[in-house]
Structures are given as C-alpha cells and as structure tokens.
N, C-alpha and C positions, 0 to 999 in steps of 0.2 A: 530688654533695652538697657537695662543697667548692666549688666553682662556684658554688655559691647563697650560702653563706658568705662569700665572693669579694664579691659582688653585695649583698648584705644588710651587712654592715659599710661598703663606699662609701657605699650610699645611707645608711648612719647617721651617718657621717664630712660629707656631703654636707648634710644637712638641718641639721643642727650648726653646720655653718659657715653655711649661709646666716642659721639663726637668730641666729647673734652677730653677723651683721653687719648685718639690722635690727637690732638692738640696740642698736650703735655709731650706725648712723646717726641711727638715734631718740634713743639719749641726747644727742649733739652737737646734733641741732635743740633740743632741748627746752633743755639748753645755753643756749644764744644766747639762747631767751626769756624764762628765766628773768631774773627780779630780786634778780641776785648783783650782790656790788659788785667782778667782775673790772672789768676793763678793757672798755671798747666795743670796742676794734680785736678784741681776741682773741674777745668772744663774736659780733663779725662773722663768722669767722676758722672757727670752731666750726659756725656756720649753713650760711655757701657748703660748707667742709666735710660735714657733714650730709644738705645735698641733694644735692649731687654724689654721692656716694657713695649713696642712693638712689636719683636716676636713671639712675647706673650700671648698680646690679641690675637695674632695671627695663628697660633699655635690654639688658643679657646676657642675660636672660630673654626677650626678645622674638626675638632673634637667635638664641638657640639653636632657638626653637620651631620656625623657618619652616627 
C-alpha cells in the first residue's frame, strides 16, 4: 500500500510540473505576440524562449517513449 502511495504522489508531483511548464512556455510565446509596449529585443527573447522550452518537452517526451 505505501508503494502505491510512492507511485501515486510522483505521478501527481509529475503531471504538475509538466502542467507549469506548458504554462511557462505558453505564457512566454503568447508574450512575444502580444501588443505590449516592452521592448522588441526582450519580447524576441520571450518567443525563442517559449519555443525552445516547448520543443524541449516535446522532444523529452518523444525520447522517453522509445
């Protein structure tokens, strides 16, 4: 029973992180295309930020699978 426990809290600790970090990445792209009056460099900055850190996941998620 504690084993399951074990098991059941990772995966809730696991799903969590993954969800904040779509989250991060999704708020950084959206970021960038927004029509705020930062700076062009930084909302550039925010975007490559943004995808990288999406095709990350994307890319650890594929390598985990195989």
């Amino acid at each position: 029973m504690e084993n399951v426990m074990v098991i059941g809290m990772t995966t809730v600790i696991v799903v969590l992180g993954v969800v904040l970090y779509i989250a991060l990445a999704g708020t950084a792209i959206i970021y960038s295309l927004g029509a705020n009056k930062s700076p062009k460099g930084r909302r550039i900055f925010f975007g490559i930020l943004g995808v990288a850190m999406f095709c990350a996941f994307v890319y650890m998620c594929i390598y985990l699978h195989k």
